[in-house]
C-alpha positions as CSV (number, residue, x, y, z in Angstrom):
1,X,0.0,0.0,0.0
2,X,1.5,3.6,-0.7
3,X,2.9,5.3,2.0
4,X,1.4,8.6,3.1
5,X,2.4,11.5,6.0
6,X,-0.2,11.2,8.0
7,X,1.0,13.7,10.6
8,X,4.1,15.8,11.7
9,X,5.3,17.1,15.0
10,X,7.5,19.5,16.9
11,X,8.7,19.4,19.6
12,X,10.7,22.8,20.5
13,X,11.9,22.3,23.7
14,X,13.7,19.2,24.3
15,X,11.9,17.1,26.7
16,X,8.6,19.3,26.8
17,X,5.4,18.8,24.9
18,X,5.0,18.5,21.2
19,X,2.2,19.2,19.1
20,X,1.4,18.4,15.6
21,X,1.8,21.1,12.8
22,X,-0.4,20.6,8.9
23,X,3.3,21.6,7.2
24,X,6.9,21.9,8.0
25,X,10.5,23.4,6.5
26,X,12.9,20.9,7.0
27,X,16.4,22.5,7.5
28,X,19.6,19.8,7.6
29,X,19.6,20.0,11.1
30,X,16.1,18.6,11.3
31,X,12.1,20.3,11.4
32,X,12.8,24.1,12.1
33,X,12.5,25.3,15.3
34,X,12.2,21.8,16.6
35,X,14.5,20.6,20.0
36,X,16.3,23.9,19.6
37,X,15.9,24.9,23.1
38,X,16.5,22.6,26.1
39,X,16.3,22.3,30.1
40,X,19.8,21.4,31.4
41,X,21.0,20.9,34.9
42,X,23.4,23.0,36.7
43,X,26.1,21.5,35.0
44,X,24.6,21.8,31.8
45,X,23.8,18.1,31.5
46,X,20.1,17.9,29.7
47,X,17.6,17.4,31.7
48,X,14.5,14.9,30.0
49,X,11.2,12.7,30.6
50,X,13.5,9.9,32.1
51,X,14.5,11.7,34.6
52,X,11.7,14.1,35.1
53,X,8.2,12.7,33.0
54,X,6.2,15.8,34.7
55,X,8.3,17.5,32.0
56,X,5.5,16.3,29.3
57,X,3.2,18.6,31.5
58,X,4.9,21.6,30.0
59,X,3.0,23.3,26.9
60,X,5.3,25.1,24.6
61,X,4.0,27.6,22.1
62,X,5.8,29.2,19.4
63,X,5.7,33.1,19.3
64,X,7.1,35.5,17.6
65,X,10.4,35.7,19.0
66,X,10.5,33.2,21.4
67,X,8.3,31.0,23.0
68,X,5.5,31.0,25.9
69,X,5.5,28.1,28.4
70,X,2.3,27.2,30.3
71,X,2.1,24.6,33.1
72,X,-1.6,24.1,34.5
73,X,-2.3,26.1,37.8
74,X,1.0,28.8,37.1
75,X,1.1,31.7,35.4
76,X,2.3,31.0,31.8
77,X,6.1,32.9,31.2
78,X,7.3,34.3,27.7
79,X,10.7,33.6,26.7
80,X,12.9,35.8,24.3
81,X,15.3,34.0,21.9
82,X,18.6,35.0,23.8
83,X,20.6,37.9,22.2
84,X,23.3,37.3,20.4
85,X,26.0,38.6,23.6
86,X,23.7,36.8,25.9
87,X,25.4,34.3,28.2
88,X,27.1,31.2,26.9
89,X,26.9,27.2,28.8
90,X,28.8,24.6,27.9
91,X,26.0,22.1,28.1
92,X,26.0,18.0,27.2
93,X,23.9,15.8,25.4
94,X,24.7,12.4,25.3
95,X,28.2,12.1,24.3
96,X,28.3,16.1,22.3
97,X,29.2,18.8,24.4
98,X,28.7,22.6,22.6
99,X,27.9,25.9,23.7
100,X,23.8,27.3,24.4
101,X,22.8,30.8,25.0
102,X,21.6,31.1,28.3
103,X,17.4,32.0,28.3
104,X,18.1,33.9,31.8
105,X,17.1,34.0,35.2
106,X,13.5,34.3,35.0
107,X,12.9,30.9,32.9
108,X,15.3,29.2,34.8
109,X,13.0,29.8,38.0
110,X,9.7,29.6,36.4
111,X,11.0,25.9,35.2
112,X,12.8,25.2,38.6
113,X,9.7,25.6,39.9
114,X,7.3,23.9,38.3
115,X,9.7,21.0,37.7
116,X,10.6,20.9,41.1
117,X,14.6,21.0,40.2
118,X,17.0,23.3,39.5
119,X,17.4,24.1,35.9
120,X,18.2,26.3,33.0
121,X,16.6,27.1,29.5
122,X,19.2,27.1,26.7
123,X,18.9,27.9,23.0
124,X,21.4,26.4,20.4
125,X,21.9,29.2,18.6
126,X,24.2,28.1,16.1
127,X,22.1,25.0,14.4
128,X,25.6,24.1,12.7
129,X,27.2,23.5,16.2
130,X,26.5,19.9,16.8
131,X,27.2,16.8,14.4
132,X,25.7,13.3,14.2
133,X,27.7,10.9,15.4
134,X,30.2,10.0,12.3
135,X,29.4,6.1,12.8
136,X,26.2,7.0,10.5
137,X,26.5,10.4,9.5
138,X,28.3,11.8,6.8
139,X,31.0,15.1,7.6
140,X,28.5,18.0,7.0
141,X,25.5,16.4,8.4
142,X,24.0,18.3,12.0
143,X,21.8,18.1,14.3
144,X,20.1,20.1,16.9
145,X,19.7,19.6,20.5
146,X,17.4,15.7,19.6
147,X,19.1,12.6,21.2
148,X,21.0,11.9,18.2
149,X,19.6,12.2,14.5
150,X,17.9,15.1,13.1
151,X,13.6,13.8,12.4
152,X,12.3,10.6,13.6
153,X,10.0,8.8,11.6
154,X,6.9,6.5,13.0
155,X,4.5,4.2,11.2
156,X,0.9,3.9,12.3
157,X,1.0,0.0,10.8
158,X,4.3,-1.0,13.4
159,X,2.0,0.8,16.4
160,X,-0.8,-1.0,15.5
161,X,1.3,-3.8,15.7
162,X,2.3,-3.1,18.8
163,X,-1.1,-2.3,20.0
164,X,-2.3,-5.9,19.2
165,X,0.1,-7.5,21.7
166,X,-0.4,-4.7,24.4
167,X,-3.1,-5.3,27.0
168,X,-3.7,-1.5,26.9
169,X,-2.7,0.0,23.7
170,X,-0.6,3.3,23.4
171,X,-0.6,6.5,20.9
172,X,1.6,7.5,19.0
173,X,2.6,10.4,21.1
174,X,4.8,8.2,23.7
175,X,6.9,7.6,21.3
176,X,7.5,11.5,20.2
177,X,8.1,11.3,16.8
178,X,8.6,13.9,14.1
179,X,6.4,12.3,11.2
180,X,4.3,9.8,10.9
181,X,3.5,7.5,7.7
182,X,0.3,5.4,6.9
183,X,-0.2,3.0,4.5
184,X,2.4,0.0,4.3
185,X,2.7,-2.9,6.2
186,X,3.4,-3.1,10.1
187,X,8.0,-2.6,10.1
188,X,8.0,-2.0,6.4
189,X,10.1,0.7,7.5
190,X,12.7,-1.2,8.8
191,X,13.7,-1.8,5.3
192,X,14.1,1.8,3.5
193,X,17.5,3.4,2.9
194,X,16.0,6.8,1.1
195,X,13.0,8.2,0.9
196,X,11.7,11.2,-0.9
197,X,9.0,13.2,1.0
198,X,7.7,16.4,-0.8
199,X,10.6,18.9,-1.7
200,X,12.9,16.2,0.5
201,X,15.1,13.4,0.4
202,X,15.9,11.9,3.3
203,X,18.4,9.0,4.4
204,X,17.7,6.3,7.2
205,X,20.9,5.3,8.7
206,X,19.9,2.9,11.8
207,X,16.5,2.5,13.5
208,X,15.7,3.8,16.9
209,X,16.5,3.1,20.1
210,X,13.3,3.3,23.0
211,X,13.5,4.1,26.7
212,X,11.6,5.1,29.4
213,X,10.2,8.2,28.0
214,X,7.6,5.2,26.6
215,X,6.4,4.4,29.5
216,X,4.8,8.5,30.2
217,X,1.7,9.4,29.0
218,X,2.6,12.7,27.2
219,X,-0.9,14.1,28.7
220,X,-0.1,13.7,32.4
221,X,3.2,13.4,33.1
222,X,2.5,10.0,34.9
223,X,3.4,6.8,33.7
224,X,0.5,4.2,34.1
225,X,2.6,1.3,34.1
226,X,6.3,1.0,34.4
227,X,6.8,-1.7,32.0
228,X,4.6,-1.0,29.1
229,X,5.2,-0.4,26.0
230,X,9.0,-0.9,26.8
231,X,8.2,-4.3,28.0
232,X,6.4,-5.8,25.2
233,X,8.5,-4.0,22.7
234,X,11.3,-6.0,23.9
235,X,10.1,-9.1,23.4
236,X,10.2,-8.7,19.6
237,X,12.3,-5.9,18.9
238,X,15.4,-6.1,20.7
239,X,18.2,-5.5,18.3
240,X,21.8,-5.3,18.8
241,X,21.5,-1.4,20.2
242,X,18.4,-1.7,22.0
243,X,15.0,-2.0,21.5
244,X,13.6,-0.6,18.0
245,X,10.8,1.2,17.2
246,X,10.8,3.7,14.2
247,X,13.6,5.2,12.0
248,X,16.2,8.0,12.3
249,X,16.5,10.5,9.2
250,X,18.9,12.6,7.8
251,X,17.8,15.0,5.6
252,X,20.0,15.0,2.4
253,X,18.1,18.1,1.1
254,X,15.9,21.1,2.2
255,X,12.4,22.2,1.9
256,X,9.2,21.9,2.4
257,X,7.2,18.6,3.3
258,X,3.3,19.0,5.0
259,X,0.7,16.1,6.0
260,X,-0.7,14.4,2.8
261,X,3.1,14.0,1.1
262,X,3.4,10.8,-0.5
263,X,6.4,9.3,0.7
264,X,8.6,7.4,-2.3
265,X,10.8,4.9,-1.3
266,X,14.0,5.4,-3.5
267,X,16.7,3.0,-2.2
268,X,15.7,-0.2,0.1
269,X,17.4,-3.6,1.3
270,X,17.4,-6.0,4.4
271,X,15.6,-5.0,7.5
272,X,18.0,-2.9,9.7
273,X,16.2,-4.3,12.6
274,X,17.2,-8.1,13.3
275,X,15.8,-8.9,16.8
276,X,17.2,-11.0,19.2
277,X,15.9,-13.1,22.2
278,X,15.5,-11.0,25.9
């Protein structure tokens, strides 16, 4: 069955909530404006859902400028993209280390206290500043402040896959993808190398990698139960690397791509996703 964007979403501040947009610019470091701010601790380690799921309790909304963050029961706060001699942090994700511009004192305690930790707001101001990890990505390809890859594509037939074996089934959202396909088969996925999407080509270097951040409903900040979808997920999709559920993109070009895009599968082989036993 052809393949078909049935949905696209940003997520601006690392860790916070998403929402879905109708259309997108995709830039080579990934969506725009998506996971280019992000909560670190004070020593500028990031700060996500794993460690803190009421984080998913945080709306984010895209102004002008900056952003506005609401949390229920607290006056909302708007936040100014840093200027350009604002205050530099070294901050950390994962193995990349880079300098942020410091959002100030006044989102750092509006978040500190809603969160219940101490924390900053940083911007990534330079969107060339970080690099994918050279194991999968070529020299010039970026990324912004996202776990590791650029976009992260989802397929409605692999959750409904999922879903069957689940005693209570899951959206998509706890998985926090950027774009999500309709159409083929349940893990067709697992199999393209290149796809073209609207005005974009994309490349899929290695599938993803799940965690905790499953397990936390992305409406309440709570996580119903522990284990699930983490649990069942293992015990057909653990791959060397973890256990898999979507793909990691590159984009190899830049444009425009919206909900609707037929997705064309231009290069495809072997499944990238070869489970083994728990």
């Amino acid at each position: 069955m052809d393949a078909v964007v049935t949905s696209l979403h940003l997520h601006p501040v690392k860790g916070l909530r998403g929402f879905p947009v109708s259309a997108v610019a995709v830039e080579p470091c990934g969506f725009s404006g998506d996971r280019r701010w992000m909560v670190v601790d004070h020593g500028g380690r990031f700060i996500s859902q794993r460690e803190l799921p009421a984080m998913a309790r945080v709306v984010v909304e895209p102004r002008a400028g900056g952003l506005f963050l609401h949390y229920a029961g607290v006056d909302g706060i708007a936040v100014a993209v840093p200027r350009a001699d604002a205050a530099q942090i070294e901050v950390t994700v994962w193995r990349s280390t880079l300098p942020a511009a410091d959002a100030g004192d006044a989102a750092a305690d509006w978040l500190s206290a809603v969160l219940d930790t101490a924390c900053r707001l940083v911007y990534l101001a330079d969107p060339n500043a970080r690099a994918v990890d050279p194991t999968y990505g070529a020299e010039n390809d970026r990324v912004s402040f996202a776990d590791g890859f650029p976009v992260l594509l989802a397929a409605e037939g692999s959750l409904d896959d999922l879903n069957r074996r689940l005693r209570h089934p899951v959206p998509m959202r706890r998985f926090r993808p950027n774009l999500v396909i309709g159409g083929p088969a349940a893990w067709a996925e697992d199999h393209w190398r290149r796809i073209r999407i609207g005005e974009v080509v994309f490349r899929l270097p290695k599938p993803c990698s799940r965690c905790v951040v499953t397990t936390v409903d992305q409406e309440t900040g709570e996580r119903p139960d522990p284990r699930e979808p983490l649990r069942t997920l293992a015990s057909f999709r653990r791959a060397e690397g973890g256990v898999m559920f979507g793909q990691n993109m590159i984009p190899e070009t830049v444009g425009r791509i919206a909900v609707g895009d037929a997705v064309q599968v231009l290069e495809a082989g072997a499944s990238n996703v070869i489970p083994i036993r728990p």
